[in-house]
VEXRO-984811 format. One record per residue (C-alpha): residue number from 1; residue in one letter; x, y, z. Coordinates in steps of 0.25 Angstrom, whole numbers, plus 5000, padded with zeros to 4 digits. Layout:
residues N
<atom k="NUM" r="A" c1="X" c2="Y" c3="Z"/>
...
This chain:
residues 308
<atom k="1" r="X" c1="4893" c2="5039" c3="5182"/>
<atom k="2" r="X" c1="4902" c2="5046" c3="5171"/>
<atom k="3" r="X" c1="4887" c2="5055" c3="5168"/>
<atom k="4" r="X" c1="4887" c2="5059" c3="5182"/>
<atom k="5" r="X" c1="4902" c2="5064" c3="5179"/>
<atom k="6" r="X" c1="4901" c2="5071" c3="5169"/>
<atom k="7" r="X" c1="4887" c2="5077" c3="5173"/>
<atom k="8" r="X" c1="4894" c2="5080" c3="5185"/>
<atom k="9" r="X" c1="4907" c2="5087" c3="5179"/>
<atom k="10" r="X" c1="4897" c2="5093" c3="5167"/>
<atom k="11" r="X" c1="4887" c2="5099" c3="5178"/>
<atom k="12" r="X" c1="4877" c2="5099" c3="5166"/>
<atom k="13" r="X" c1="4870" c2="5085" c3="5161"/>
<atom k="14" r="X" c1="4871" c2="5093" c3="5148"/>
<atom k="15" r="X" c1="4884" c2="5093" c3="5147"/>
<atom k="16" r="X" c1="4886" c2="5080" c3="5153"/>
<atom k="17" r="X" c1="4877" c2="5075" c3="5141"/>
<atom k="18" r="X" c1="4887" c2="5080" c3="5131"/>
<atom k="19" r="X" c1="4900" c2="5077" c3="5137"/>
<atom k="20" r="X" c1="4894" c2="5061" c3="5138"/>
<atom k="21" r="X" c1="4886" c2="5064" c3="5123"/>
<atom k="22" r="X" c1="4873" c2="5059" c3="5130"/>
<atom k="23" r="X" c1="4860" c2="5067" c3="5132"/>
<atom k="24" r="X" c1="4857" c2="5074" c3="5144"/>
<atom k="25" r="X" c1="4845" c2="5066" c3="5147"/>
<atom k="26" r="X" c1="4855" c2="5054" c3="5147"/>
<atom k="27" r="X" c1="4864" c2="5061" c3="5157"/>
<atom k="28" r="X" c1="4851" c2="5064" c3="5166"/>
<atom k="29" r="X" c1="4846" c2="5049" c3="5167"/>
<atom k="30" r="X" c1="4862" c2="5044" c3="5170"/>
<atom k="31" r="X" c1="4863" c2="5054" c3="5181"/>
<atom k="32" r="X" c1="4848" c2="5051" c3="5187"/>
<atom k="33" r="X" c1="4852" c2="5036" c3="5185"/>
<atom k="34" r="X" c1="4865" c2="5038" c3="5195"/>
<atom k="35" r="X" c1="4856" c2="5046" c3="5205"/>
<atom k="36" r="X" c1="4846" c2="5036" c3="5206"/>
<atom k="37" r="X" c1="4857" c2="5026" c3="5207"/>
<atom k="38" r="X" c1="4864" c2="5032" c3="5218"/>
<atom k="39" r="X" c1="4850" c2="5039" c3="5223"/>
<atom k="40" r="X" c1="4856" c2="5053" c3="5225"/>
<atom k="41" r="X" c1="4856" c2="5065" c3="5218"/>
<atom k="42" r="X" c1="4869" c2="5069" c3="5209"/>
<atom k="43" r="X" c1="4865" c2="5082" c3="5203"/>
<atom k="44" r="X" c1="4856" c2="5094" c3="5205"/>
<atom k="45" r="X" c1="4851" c2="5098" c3="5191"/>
<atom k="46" r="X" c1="4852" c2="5113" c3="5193"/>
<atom k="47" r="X" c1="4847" c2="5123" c3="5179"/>
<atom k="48" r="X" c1="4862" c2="5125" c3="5178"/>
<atom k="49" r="X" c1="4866" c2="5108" c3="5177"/>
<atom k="50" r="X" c1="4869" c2="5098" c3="5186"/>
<atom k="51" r="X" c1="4876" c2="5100" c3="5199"/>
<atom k="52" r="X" c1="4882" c2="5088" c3="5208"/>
<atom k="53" r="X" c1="4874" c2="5085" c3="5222"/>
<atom k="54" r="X" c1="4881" c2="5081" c3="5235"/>
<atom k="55" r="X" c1="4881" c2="5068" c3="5231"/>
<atom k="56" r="X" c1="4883" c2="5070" c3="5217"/>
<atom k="57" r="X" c1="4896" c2="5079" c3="5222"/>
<atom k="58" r="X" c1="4900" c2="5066" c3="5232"/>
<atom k="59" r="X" c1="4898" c2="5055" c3="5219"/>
<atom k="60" r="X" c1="4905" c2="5063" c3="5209"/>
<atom k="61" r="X" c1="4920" c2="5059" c3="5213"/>
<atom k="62" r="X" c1="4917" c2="5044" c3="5214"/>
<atom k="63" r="X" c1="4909" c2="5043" c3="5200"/>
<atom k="64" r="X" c1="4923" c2="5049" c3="5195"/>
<atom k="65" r="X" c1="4931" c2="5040" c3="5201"/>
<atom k="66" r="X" c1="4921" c2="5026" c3="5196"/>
<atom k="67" r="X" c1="4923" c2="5033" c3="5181"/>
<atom k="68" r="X" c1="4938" c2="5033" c3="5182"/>
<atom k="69" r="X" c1="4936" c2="5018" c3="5190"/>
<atom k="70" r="X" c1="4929" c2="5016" c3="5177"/>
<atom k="71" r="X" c1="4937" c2="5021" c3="5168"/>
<atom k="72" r="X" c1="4951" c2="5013" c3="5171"/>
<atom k="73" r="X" c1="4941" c2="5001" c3="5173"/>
<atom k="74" r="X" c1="4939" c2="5003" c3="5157"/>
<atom k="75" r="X" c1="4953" c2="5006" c3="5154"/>
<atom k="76" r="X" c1="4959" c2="4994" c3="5161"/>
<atom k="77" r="X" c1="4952" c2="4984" c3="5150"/>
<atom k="78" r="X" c1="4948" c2="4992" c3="5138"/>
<atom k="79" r="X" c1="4958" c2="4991" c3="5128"/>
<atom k="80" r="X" c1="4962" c2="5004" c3="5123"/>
<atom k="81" r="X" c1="4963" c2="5010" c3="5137"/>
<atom k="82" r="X" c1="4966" c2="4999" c3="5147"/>
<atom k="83" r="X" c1="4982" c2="4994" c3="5149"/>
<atom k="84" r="X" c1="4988" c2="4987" c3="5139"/>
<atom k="85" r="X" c1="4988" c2="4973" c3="5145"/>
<atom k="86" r="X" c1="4998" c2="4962" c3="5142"/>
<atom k="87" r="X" c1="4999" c2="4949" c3="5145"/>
<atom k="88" r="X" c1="5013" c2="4944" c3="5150"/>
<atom k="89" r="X" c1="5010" c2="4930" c3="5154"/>
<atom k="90" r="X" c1="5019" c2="4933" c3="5168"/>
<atom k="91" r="X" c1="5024" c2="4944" c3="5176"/>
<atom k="92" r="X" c1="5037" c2="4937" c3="5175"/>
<atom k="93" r="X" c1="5040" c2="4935" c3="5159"/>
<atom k="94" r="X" c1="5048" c2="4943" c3="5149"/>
<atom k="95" r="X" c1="5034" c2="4949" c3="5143"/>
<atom k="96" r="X" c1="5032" c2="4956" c3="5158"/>
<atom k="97" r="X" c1="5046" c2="4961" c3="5157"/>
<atom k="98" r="X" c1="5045" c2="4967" c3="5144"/>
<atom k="99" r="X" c1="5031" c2="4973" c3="5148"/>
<atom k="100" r="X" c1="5037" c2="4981" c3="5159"/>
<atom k="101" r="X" c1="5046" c2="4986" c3="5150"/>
<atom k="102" r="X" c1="5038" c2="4990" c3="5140"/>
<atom k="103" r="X" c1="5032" c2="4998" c3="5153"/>
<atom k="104" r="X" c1="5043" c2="5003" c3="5155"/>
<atom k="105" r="X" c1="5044" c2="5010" c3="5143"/>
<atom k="106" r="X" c1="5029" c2="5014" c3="5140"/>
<atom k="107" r="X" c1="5025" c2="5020" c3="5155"/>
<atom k="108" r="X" c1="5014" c2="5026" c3="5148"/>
<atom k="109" r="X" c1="5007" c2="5010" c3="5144"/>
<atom k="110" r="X" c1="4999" c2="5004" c3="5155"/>
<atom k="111" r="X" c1="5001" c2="4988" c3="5155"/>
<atom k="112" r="X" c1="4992" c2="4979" c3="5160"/>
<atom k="113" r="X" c1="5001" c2="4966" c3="5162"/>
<atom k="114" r="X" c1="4993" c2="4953" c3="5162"/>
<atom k="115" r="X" c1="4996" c2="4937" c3="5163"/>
<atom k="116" r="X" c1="4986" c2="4931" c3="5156"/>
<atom k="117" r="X" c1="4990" c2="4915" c3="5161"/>
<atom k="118" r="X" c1="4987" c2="4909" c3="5147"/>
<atom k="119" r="X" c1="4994" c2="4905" c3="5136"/>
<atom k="120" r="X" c1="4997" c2="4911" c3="5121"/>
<atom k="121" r="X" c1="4984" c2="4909" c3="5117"/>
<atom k="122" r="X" c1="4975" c2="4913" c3="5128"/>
<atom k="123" r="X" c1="4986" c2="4926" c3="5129"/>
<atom k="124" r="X" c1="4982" c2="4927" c3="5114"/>
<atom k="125" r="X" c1="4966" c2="4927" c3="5116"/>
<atom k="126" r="X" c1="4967" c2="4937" c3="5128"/>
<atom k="127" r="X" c1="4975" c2="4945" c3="5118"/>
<atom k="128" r="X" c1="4964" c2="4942" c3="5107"/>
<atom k="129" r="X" c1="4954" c2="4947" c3="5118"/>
<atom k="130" r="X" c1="4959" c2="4959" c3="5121"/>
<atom k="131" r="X" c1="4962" c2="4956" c3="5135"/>
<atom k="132" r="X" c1="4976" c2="4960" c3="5135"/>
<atom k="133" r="X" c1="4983" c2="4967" c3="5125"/>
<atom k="134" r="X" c1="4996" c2="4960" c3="5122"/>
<atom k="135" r="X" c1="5002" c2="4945" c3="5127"/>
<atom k="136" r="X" c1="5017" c2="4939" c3="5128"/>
<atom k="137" r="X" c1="5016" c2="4925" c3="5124"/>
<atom k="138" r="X" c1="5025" c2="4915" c3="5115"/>
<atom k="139" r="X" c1="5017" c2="4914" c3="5101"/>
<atom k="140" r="X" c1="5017" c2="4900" c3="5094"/>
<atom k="141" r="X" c1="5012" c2="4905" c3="5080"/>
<atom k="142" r="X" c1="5019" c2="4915" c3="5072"/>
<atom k="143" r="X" c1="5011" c2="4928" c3="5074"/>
<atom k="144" r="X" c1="5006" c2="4928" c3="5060"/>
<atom k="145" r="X" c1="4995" c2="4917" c3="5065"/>
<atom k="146" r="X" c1="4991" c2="4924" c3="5078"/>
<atom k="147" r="X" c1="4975" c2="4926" c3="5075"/>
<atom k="148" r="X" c1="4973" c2="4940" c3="5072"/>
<atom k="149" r="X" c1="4971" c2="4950" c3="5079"/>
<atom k="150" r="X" c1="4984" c2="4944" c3="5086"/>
<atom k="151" r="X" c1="4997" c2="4948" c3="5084"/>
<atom k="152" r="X" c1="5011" c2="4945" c3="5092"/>
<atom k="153" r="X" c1="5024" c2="4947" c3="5090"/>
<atom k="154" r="X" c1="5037" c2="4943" c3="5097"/>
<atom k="155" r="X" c1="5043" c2="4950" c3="5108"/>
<atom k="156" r="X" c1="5050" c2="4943" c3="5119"/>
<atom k="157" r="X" c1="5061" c2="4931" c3="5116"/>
<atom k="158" r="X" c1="5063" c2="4926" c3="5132"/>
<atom k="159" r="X" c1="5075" c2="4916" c3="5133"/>
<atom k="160" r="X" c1="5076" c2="4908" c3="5144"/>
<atom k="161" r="X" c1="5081" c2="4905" c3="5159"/>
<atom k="162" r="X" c1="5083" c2="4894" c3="5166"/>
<atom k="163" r="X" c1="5080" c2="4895" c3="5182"/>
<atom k="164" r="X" c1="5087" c2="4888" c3="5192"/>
<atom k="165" r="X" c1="5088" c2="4887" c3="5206"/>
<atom k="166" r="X" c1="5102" c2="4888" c3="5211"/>
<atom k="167" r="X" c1="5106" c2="4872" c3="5214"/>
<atom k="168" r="X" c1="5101" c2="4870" c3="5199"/>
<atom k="169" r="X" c1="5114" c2="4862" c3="5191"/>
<atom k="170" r="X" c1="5110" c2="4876" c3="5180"/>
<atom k="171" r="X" c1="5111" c2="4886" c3="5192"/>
<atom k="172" r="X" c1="5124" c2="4891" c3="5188"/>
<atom k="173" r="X" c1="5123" c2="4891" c3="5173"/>
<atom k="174" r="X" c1="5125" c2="4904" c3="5165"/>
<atom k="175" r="X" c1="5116" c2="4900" c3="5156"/>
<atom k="176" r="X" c1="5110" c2="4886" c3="5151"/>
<atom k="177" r="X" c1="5106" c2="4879" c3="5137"/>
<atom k="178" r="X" c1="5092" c2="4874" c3="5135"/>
<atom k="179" r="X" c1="5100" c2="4858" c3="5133"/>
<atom k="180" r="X" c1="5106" c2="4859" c3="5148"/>
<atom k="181" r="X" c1="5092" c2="4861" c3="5151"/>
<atom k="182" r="X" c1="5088" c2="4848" c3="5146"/>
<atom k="183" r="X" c1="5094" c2="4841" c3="5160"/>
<atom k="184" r="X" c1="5086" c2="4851" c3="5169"/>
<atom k="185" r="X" c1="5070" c2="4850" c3="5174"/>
<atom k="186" r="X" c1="5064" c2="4864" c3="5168"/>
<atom k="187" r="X" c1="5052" c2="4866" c3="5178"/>
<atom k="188" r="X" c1="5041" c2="4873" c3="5172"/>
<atom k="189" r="X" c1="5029" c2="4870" c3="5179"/>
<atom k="190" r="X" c1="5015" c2="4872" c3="5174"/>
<atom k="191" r="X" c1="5019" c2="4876" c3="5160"/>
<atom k="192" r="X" c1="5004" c2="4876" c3="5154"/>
<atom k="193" r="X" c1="5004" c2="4865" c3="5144"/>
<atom k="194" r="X" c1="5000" c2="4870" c3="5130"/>
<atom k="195" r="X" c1="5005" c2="4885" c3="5133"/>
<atom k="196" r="X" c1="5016" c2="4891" c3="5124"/>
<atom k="197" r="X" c1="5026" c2="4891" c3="5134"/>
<atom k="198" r="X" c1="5024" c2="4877" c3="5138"/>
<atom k="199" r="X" c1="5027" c2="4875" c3="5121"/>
<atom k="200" r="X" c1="5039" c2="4882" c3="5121"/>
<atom k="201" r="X" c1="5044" c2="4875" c3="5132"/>
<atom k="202" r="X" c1="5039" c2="4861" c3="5127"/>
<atom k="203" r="X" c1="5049" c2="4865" c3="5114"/>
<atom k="204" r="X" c1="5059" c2="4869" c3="5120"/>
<atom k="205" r="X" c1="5059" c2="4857" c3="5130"/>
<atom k="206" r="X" c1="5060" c2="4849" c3="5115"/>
<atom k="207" r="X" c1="5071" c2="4857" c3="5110"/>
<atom k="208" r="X" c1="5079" c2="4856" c3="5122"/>
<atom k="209" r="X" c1="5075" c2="4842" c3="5130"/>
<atom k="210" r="X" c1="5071" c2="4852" c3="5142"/>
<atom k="211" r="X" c1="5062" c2="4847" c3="5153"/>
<atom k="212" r="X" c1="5052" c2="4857" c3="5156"/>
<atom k="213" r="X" c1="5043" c2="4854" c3="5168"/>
<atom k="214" r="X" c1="5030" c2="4858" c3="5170"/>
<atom k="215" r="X" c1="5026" c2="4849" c3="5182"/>
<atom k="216" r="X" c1="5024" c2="4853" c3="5195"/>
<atom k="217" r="X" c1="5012" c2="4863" c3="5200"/>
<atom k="218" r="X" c1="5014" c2="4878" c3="5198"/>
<atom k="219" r="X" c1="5016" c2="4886" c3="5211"/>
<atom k="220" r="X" c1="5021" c2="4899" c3="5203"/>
<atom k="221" r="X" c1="5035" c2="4904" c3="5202"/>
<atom k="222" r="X" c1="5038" c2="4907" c3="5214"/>
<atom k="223" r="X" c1="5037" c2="4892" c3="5218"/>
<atom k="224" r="X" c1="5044" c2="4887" c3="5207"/>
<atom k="225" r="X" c1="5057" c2="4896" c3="5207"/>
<atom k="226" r="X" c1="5058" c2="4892" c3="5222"/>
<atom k="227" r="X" c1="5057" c2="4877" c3="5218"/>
<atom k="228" r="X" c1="5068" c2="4879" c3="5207"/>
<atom k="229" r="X" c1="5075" c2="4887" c3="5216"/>
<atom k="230" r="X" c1="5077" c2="4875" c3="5225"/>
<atom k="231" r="X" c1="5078" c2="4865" c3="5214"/>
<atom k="232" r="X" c1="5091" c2="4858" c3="5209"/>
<atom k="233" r="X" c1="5084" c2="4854" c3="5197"/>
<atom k="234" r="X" c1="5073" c2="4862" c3="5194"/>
<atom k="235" r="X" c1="5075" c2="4874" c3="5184"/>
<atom k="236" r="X" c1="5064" c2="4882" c3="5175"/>
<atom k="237" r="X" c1="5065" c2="4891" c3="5163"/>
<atom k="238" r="X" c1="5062" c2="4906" c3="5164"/>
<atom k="239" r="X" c1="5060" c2="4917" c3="5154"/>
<atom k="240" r="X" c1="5074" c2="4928" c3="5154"/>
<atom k="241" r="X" c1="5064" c2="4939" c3="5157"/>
<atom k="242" r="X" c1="5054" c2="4933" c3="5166"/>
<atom k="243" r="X" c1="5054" c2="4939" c3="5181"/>
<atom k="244" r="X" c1="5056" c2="4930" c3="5194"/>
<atom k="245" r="X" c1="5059" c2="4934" c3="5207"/>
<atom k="246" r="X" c1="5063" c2="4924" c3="5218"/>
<atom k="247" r="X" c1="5070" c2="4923" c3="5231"/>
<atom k="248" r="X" c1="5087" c2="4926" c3="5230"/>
<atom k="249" r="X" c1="5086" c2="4912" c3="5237"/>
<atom k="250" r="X" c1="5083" c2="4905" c3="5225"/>
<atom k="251" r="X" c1="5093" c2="4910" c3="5219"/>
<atom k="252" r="X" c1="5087" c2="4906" c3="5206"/>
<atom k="253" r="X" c1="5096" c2="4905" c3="5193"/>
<atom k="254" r="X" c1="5090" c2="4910" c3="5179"/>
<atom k="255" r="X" c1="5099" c2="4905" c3="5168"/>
<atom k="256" r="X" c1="5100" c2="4909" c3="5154"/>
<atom k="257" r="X" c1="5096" c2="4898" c3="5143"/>
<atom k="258" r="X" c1="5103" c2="4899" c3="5131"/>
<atom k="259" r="X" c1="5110" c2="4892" c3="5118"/>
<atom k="260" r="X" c1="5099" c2="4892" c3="5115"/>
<atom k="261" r="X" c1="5090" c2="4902" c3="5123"/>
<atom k="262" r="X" c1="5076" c2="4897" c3="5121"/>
<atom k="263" r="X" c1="5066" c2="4908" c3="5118"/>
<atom k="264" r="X" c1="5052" c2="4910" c3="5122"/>
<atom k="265" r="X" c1="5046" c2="4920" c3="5112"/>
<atom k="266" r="X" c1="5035" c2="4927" c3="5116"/>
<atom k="267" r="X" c1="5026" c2="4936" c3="5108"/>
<atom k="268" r="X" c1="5017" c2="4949" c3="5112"/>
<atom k="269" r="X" c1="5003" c2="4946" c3="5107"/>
<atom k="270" r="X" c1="4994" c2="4956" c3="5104"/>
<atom k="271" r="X" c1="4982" c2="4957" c3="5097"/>
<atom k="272" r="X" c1="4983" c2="4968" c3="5084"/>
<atom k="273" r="X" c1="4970" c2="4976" c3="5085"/>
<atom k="274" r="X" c1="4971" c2="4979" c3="5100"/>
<atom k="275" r="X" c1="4971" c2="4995" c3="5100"/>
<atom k="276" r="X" c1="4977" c2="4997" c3="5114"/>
<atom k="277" r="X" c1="4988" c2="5009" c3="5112"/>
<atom k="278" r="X" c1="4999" c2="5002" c3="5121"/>
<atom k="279" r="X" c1="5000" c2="4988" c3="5113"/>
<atom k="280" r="X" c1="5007" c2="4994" c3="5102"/>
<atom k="281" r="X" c1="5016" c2="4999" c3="5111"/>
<atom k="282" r="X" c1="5018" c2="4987" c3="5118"/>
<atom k="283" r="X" c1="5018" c2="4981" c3="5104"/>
<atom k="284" r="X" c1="5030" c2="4990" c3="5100"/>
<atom k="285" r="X" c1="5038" c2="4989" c3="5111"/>
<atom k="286" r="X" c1="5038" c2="4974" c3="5110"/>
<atom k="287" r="X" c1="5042" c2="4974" c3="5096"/>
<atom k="288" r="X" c1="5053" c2="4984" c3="5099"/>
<atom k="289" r="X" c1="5059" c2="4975" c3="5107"/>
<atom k="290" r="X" c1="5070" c2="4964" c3="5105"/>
<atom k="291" r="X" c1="5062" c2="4951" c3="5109"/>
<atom k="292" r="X" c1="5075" c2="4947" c3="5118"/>
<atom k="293" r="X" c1="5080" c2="4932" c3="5120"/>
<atom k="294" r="X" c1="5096" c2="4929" c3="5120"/>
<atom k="295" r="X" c1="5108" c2="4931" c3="5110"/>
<atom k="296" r="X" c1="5110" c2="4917" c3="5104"/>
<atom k="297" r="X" c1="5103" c2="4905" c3="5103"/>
<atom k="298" r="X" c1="5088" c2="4904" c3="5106"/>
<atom k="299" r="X" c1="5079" c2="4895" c3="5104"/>
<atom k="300" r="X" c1="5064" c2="4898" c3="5101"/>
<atom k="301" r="X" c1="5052" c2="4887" c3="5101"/>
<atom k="302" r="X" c1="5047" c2="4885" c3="5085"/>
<atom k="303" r="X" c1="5034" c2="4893" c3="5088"/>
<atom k="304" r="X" c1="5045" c2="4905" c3="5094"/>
<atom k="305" r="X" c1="5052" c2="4904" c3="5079"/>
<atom k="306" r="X" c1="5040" c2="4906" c3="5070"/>
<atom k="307" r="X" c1="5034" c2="4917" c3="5081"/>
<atom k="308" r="X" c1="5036" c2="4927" c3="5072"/>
């Protein structure tokens, strides 16, 4: 197809030849290949070169179209050429947030925004694979014993909310401590057990005699906030930065949790060799910021301390 092109925008095989550094002869056999393929006639060979038929006339604008088709199908995964794609876990979080602000500020980047649905580590073997560029995920080994070619490096410290519906005893709080938790259900179903978020939470259910819950089916979000919503009792624990959108009947309360605020640090992960242009950028622009979090007491898991 890209012969027929080139042939076609040459007028000459000869020059096609050159301009695709094959022999003539080669250009010959690929064009007879295609006529015999589509059983019609492409070109007239004249003493001058090579001039389009009817058909050859009628076939040219859609052989340009399936090359460009082409063409963005190899950008969209080569690395190099396709988006730089991250992994952000949810739509919803603070790594999403900080993402579209990154947009914000390099128009120029195209982001290919992903949710892998897997933990640290599978997030670190896509990574290692090269199927996405960059991850955002809490990292429970210093970074200097990350297997090489992998490198991370903190970037965002999330405090955390508590939300409550509106009959909830905490409703009207301005902010709460992590001990007055200790009398409320935390409901956090389907936590995957082994995952580092479900550690971070086990310690921090230690530090602070919390009950977190993780029973129940999961029917998303969307079901969940309505059940807290109507709840006296129930209440869940949200990132600062994290994104949800419910009904002004809800009437939903999201309240501070500080002295101290526990911190979930999270990394970007990336692996050190990958040539694609935007990820230093990306890299950059990550570093360039302050990770965030309160003023004041926090309190980090002991894997959240050594990170670094």
């Amino acid at each position: 197809m890209r012969t027929f092109v080139v042939a076609a925008d040459a007028g000459r095989f000869q020059d096609a030849a050159a301009a695709l550094s094959v022999t003539q002869q080669a250009v010959s056999k690929r064009i007879a290949a295609l006529e015999k393929d589509l059983g019609v006639r492409l070109f007239t060979r004249t003493a001058r070169g090579a001039r389009l038929t009817v058909d050859g006339q009628a076939f040219l604008p859609h052989a340009r179209e399936l090359l460009r088709v082409a063409a963005r199908a190899d950008a969209s995964v080569r690395p190099g050429r396709r988006a730089l794609r991250v992994d952000v876990q949810s739509r919803r979080t603070a790594p999403a947030v900080l993402l579209q602000e990154f947009h914000r500020s390099y128009r120029d980047i195209e982001l290919d925004v992903v949710t892998l649905t897997v933990d640290v580590e599978g997030a670190i073997d896509a990574v290692e694979a090269g199927t996405v560029d960059a991850t955002f995920h809490a990292v429970r080994v210093p970074a200097g014993r990350l297997p090489p070619p992998i490198r991370a490096a903190p970037a965002l410290d999330e405090p955390h909310e508590l939300l409550v519906g509106p009959r909830h005893p905490l409703a009207g709080a301005r902010s709460v401590t992590p001990a007055q938790l200790a009398a409320h259900r935390i409901w956090m179903p389907g936590m995957a057990p082994g995952s580092e978020w479900a550690q971070y939470y086990a310690e921090l259910s230690a530090a602070f005699g919390l009950t977190i819950d993780v029973d129940g089916p999961v029917f998303g979000y969307e079901a969940q906030l309505a059940e807290i919503a109507e709840s006296p009792r129930l209440a869940t624990l949200v990132g600062e930065h994290s994104r949800y959108l419910w009904p002004d009947s809800y009437d939903l309360r999201r309240i501070p949790v500080r002295d101290p605020a526990p911190i979930y640090p999270m990394s970007l992960i990336w692996r050190d060799d990958n040539p694609h242009p935007a990820l230093s950028r990306l890299r950059s622009y990550v570093g360039s910021r302050p990770a965030g979090g309160p003023a004041g007491e926090r309190w980090l898991p002991n894997w959240g301390r050594v990170r670094e």
